[in-house]
MISETOR-91336 format. One record per atom (N, C-alpha, C): residue number from 1; residue in one letter; atom name; x, y, z. Coordinates in steps of 0.2 Angstrom, whole numbers, plus 5000, padded with zeros to 4 digits. Atoms other than C-alpha are relative to their C-alpha. Last residue first. Layout:
! MISETOR-91336
+-----+---------+-------+------+------+------+
| num | residuo | atomo |    X |    Y |    Z |
+-----+---------+-------+------+------+------+
| NUM |       a |    CA |    X |    Y |    Z |
...
+-----+---------+-------+------+------+------+
! end
This chain:
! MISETOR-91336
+-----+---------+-------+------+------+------+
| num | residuo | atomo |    X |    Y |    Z |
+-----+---------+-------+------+------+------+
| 120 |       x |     N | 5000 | 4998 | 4995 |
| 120 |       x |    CA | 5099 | 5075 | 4956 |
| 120 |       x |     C | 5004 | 5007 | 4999 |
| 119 |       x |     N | 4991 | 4999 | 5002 |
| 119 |       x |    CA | 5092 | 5069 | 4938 |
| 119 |       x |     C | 5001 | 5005 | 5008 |
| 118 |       x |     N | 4996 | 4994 | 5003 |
| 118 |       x |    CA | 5073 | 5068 | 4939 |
| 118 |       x |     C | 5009 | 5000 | 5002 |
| 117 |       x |     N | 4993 | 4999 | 5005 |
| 117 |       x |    CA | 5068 | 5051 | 4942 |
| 117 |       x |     C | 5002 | 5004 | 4996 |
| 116 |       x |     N | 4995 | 5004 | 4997 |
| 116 |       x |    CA | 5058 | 5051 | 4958 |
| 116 |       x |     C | 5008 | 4999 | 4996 |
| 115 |       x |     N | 4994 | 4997 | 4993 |
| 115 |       x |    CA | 5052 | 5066 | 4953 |
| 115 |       x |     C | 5004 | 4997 | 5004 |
| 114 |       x |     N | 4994 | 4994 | 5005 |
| 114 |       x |    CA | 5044 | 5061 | 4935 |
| 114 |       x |     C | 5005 | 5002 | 5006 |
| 113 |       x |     N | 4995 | 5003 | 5003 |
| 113 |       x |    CA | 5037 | 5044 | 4946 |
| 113 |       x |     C | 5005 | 5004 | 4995 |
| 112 |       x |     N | 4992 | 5005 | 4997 |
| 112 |       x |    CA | 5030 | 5055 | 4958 |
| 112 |       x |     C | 5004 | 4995 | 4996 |
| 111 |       x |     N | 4997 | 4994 | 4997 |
| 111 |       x |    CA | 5020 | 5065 | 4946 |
| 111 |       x |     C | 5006 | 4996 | 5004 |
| 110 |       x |     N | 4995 | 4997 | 5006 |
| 110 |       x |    CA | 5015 | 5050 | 4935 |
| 110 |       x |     C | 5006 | 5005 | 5002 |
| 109 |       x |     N | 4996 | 5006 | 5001 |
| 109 |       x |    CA | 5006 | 5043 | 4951 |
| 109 |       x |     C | 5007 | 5001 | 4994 |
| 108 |       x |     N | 4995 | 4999 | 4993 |
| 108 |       x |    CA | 4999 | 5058 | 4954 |
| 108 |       x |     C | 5006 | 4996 | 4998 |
| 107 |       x |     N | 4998 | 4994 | 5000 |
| 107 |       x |    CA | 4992 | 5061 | 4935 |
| 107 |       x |     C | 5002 | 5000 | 5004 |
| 106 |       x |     N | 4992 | 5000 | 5004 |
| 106 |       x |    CA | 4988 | 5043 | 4936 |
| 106 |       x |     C | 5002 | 5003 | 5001 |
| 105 |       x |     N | 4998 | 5004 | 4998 |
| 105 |       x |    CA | 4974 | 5046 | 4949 |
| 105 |       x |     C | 5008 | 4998 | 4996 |
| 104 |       x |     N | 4993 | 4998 | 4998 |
| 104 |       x |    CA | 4971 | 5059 | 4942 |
| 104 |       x |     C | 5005 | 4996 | 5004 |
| 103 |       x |     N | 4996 | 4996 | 5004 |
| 103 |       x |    CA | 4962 | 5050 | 4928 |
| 103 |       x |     C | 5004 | 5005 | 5006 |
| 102 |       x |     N | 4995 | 5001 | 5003 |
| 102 |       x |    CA | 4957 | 5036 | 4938 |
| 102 |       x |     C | 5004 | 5005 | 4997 |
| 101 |       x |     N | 4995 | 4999 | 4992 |
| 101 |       x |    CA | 4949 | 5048 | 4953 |
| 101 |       x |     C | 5005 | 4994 | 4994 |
| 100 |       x |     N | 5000 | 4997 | 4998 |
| 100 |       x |    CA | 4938 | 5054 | 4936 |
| 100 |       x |     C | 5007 | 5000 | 5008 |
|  99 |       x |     N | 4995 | 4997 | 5005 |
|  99 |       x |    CA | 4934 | 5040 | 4929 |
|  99 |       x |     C | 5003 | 5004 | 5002 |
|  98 |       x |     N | 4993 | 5004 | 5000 |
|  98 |       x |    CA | 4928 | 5032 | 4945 |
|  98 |       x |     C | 5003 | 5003 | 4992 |
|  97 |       x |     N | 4996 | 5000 | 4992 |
|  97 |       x |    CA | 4919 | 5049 | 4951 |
|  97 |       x |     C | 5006 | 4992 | 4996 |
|  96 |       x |     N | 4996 | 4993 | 5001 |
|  96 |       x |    CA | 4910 | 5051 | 4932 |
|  96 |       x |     C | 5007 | 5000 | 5004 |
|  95 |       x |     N | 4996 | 4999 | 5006 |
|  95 |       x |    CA | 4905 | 5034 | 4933 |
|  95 |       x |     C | 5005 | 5004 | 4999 |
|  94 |       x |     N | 4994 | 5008 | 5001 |
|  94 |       x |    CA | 4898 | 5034 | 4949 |
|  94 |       x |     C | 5003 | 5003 | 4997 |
|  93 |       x |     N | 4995 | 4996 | 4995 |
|  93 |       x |    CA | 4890 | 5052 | 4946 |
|  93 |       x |     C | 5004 | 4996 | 5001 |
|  92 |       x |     N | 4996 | 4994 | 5004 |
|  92 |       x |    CA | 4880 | 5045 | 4931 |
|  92 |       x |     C | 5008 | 5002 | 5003 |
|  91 |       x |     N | 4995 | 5003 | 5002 |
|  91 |       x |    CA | 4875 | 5029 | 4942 |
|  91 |       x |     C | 5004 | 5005 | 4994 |
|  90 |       x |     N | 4995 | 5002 | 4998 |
|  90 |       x |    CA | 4868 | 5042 | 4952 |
|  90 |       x |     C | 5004 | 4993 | 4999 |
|  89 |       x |     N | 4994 | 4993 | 4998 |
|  89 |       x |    CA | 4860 | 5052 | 4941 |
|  89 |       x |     C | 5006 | 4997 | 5007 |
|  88 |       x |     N | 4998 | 4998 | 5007 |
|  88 |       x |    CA | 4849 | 5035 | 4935 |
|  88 |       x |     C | 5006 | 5005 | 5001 |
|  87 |       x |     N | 4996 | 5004 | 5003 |
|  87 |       x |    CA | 4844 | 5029 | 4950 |
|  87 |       x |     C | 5004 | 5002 | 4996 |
|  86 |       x |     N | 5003 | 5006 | 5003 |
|  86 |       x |    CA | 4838 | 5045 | 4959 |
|  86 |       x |     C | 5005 | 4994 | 4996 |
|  85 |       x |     N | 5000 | 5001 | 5007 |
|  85 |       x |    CA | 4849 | 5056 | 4969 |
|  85 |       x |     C | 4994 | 4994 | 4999 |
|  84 |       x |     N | 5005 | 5002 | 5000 |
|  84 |       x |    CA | 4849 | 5061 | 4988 |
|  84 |       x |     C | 4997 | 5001 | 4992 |
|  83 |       x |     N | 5000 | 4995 | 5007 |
|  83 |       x |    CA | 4867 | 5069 | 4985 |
|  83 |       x |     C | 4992 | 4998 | 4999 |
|  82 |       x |     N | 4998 | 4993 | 4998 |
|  82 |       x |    CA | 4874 | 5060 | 5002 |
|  82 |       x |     C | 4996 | 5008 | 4997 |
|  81 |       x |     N | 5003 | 4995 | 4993 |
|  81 |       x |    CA | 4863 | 5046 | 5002 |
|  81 |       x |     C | 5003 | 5006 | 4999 |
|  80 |       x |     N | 5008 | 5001 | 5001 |
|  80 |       x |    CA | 4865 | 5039 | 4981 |
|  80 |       x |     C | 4996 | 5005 | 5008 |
|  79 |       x |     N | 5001 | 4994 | 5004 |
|  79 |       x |    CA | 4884 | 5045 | 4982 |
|  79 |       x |     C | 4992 | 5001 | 5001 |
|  78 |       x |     N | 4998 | 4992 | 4994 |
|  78 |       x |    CA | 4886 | 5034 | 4997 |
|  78 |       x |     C | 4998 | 5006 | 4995 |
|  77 |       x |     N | 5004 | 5002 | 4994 |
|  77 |       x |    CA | 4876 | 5017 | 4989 |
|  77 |       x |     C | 5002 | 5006 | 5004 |
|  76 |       x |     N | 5003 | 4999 | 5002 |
|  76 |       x |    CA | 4888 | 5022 | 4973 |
|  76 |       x |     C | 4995 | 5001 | 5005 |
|  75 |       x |     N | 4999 | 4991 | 5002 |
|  75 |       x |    CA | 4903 | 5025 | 4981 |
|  75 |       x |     C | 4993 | 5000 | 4998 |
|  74 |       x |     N | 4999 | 4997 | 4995 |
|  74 |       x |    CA | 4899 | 5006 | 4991 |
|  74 |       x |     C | 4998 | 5008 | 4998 |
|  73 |       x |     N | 5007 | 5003 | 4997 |
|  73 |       x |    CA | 4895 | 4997 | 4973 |
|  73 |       x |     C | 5000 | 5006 | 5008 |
|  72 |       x |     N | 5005 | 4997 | 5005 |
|  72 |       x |    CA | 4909 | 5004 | 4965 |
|  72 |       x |     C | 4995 | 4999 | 5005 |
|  71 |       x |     N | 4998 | 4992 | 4998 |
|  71 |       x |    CA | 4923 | 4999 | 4981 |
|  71 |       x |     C | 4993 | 5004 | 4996 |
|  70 |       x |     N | 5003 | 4997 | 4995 |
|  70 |       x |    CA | 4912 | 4981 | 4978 |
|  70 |       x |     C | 5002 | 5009 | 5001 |
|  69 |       x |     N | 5006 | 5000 | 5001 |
|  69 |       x |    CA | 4917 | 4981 | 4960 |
|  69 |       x |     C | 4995 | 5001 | 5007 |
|  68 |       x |     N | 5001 | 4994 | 5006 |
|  68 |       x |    CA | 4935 | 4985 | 4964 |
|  68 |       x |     C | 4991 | 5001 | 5000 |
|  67 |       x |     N | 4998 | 4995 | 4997 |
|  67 |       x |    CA | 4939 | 4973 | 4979 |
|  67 |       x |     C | 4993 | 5005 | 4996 |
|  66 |       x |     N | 5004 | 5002 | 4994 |
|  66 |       x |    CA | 4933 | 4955 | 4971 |
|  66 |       x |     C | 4999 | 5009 | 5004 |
|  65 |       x |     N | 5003 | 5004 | 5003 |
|  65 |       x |    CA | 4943 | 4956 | 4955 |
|  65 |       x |     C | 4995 | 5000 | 5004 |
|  64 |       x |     N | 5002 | 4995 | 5000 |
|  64 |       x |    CA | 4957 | 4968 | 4966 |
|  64 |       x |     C | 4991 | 4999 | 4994 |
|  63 |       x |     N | 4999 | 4998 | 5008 |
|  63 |       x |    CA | 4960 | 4951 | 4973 |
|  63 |       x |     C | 4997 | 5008 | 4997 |
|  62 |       x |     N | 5005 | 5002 | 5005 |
|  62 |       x |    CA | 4958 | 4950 | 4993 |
|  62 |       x |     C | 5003 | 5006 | 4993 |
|  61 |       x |     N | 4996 | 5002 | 5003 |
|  61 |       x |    CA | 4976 | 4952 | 5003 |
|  61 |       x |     C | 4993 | 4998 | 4995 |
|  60 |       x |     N | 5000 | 5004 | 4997 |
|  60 |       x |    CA | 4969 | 4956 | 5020 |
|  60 |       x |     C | 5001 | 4993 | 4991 |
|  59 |       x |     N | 4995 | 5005 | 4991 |
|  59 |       x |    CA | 4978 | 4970 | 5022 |
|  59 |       x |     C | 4997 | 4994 | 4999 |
|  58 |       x |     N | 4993 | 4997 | 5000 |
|  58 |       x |    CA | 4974 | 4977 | 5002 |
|  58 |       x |     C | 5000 | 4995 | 5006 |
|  57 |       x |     N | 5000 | 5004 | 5003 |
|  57 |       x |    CA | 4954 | 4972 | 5003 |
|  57 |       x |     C | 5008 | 4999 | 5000 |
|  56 |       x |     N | 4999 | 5011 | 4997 |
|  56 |       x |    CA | 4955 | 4979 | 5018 |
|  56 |       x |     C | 5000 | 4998 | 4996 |
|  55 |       x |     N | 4995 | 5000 | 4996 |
|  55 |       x |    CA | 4962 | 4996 | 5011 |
|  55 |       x |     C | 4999 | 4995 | 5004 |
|  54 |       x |     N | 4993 | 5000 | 5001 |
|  54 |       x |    CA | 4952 | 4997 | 4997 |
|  54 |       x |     C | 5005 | 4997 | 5006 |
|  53 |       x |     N | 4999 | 5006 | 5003 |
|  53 |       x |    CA | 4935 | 4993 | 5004 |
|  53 |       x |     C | 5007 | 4999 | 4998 |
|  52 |       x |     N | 5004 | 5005 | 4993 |
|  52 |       x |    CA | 4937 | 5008 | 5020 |
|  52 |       x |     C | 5002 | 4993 | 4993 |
|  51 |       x |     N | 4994 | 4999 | 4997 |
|  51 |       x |    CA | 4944 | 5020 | 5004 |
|  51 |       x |     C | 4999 | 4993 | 5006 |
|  50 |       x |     N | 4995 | 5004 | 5006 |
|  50 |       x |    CA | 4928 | 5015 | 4993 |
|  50 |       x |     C | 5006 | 4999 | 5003 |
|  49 |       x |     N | 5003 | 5006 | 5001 |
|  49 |       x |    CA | 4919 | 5022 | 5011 |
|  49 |       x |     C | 5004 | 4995 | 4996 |
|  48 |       x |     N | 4996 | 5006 | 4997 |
|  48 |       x |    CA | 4931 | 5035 | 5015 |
|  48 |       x |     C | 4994 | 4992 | 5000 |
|  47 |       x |     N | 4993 | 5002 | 4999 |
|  47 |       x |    CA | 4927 | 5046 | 5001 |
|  47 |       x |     C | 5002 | 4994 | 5004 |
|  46 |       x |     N | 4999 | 5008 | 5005 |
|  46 |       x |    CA | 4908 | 5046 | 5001 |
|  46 |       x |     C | 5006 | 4997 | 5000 |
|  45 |       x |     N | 5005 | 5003 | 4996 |
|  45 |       x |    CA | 4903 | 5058 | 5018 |
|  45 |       x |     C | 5004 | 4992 | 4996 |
|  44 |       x |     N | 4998 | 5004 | 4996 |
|  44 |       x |    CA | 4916 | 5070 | 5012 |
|  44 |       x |     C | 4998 | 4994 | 5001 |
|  43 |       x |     N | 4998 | 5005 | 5001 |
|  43 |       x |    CA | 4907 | 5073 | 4998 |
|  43 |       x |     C | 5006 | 4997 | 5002 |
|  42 |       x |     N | 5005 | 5006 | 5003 |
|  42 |       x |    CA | 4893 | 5080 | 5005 |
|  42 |       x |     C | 5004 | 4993 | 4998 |
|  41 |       x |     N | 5001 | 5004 | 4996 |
|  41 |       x |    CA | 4905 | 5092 | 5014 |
|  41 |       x |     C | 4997 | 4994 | 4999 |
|  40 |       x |     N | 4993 | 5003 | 5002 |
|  40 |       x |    CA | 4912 | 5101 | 4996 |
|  40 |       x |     C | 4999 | 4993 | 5009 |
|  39 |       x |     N | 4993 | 4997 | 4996 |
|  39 |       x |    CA | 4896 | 5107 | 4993 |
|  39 |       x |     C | 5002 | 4995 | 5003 |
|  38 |       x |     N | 5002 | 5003 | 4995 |
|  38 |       x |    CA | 4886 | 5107 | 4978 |
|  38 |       x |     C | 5005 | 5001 | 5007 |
|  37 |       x |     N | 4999 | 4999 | 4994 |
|  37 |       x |    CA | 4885 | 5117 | 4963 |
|  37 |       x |     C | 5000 | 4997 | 5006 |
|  36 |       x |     N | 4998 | 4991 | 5000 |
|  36 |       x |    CA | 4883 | 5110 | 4946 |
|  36 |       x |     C | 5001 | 5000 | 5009 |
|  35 |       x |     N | 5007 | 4996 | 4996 |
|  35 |       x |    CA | 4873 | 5093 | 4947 |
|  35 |       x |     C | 5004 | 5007 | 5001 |
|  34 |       x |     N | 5007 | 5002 | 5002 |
|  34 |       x |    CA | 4886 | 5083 | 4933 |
|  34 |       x |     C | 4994 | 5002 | 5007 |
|  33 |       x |     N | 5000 | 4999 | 5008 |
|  33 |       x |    CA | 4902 | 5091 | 4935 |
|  33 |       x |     C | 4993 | 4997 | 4998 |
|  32 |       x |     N | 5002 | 4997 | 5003 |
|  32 |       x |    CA | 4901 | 5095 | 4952 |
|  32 |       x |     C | 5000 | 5001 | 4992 |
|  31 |       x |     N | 5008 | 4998 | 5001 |
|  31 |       x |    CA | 4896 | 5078 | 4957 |
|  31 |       x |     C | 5001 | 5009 | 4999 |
|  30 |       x |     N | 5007 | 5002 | 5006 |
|  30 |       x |    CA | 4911 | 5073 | 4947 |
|  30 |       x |     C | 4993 | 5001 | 5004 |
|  29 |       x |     N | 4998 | 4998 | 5005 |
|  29 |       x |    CA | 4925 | 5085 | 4958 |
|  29 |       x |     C | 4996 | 4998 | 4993 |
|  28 |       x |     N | 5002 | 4997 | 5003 |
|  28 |       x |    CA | 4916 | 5080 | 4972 |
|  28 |       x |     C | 5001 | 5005 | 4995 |
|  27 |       x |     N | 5007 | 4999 | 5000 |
|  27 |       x |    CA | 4919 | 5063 | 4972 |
|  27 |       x |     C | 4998 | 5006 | 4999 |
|  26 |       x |     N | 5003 | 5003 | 5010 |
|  26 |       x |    CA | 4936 | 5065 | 4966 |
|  26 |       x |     C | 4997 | 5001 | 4999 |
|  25 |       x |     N | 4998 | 4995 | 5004 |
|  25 |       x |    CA | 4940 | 5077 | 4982 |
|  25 |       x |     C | 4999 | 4997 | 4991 |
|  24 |       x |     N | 5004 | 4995 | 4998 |
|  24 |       x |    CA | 4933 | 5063 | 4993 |
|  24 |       x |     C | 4999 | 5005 | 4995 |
|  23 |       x |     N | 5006 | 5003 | 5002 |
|  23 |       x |    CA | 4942 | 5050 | 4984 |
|  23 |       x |     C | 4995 | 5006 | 5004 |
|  22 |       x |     N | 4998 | 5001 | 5004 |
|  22 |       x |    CA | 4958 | 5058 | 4990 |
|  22 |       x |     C | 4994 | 5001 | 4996 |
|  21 |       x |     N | 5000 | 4993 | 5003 |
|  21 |       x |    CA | 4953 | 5063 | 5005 |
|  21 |       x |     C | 5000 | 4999 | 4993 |
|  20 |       x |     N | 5006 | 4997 | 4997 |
|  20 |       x |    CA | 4948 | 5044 | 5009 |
|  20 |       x |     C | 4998 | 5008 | 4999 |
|  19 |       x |     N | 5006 | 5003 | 5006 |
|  19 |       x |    CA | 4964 | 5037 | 5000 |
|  19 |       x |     C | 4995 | 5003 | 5001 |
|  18 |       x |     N | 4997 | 4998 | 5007 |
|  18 |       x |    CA | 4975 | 5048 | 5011 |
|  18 |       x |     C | 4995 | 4998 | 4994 |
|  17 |       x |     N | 5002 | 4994 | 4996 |
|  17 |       x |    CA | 4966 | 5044 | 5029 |
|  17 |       x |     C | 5000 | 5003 | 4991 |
|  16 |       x |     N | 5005 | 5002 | 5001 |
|  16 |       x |    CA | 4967 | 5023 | 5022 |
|  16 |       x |     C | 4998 | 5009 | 4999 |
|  15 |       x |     N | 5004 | 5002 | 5009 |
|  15 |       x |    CA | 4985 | 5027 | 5017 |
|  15 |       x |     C | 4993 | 5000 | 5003 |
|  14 |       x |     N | 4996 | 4995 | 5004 |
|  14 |       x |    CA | 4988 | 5036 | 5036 |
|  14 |       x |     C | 4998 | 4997 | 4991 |
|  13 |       x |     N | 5003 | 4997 | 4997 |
|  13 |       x |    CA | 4979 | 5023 | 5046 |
|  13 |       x |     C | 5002 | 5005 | 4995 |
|  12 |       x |     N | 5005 | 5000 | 5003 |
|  12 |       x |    CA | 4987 | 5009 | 5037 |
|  12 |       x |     C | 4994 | 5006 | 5001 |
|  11 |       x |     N | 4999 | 4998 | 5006 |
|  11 |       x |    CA | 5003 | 5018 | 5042 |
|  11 |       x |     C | 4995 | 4997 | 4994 |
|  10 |       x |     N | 5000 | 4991 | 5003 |
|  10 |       x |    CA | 4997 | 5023 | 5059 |
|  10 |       x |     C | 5003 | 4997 | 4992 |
|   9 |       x |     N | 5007 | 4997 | 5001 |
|   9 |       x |    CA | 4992 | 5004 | 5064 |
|   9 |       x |     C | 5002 | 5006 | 4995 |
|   8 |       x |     N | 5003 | 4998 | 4993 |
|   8 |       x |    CA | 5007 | 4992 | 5060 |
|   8 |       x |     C | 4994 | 5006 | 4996 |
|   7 |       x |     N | 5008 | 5002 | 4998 |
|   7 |       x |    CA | 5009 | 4981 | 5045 |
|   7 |       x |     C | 4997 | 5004 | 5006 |
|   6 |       x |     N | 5002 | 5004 | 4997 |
|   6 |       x |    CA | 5026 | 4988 | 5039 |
|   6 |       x |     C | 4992 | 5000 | 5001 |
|   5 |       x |     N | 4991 | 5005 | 5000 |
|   5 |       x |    CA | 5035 | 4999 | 5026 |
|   5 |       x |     C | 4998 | 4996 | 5003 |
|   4 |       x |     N | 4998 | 5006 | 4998 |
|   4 |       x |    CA | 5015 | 5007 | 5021 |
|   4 |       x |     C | 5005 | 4994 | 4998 |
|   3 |       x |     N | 4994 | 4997 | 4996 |
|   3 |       x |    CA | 5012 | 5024 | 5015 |
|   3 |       x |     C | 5003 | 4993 | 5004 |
|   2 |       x |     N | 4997 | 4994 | 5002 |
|   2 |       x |    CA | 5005 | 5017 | 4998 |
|   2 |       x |     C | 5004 | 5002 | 5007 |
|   1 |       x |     N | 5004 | 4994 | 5000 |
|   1 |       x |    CA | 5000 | 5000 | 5000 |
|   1 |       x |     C | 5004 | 5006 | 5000 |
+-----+---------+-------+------+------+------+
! end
């Protein structure tokens, strides 16, 4: 996992806290793209869910085949209460959200890997 050299508590604590913002700031960067205005609290609420399945699926070593679909299922279940949506607008917002935390998702990922091997 990401901040994690060993099994102890603060460094699952620390990835799970980091995913959970992360995906927070995804969430609401796809509900404001598809409901316009919203607030930046609501999608708090979503983040540390998908975060929460990530990071046990990870310590307890379940296949990302088993993980992922639930993590969807979960964001969706939390987008549906936070943004009190109908069917349809919130599997829009899903979509949006995992497209959305993939695409910067790289864009981080890329970032650390250009600074790891920049020339000292």
């Amino acid at each position: 996992m990401f901040l994690q050299t060993g099994a102890g508590a603060i460094p699952v604590a620390g990835t799970f806290l980091s995913l959970a913002l992360f995906l927070s700031v995804t969430a609401h960067v796809a509900a404001r793209n598809v409901l316009g205005g919203v607030r930046l609290r609501l999608a708090l609420t979503v983040g540390p869910g998908p975060a929460a399945v990530a990071v046990t699926g990870a310590a307890l070593s379940i296949s990302a085949a088993a993980t992922v679909p639930l993590a969807v299922l979960v964001d969706a279940l939390l987008v549906r209460r936070a943004y009190e949506l109908e069917r349809r607008l919130t599997v829009y917002v899903t979509a949006i959200h995992a497209v959305v935390s993939v695409l910067f998702g790289a864009v981080v990922v890329a970032g650390f890997l250009i600074l790891r091997t920049a020339p000292q």
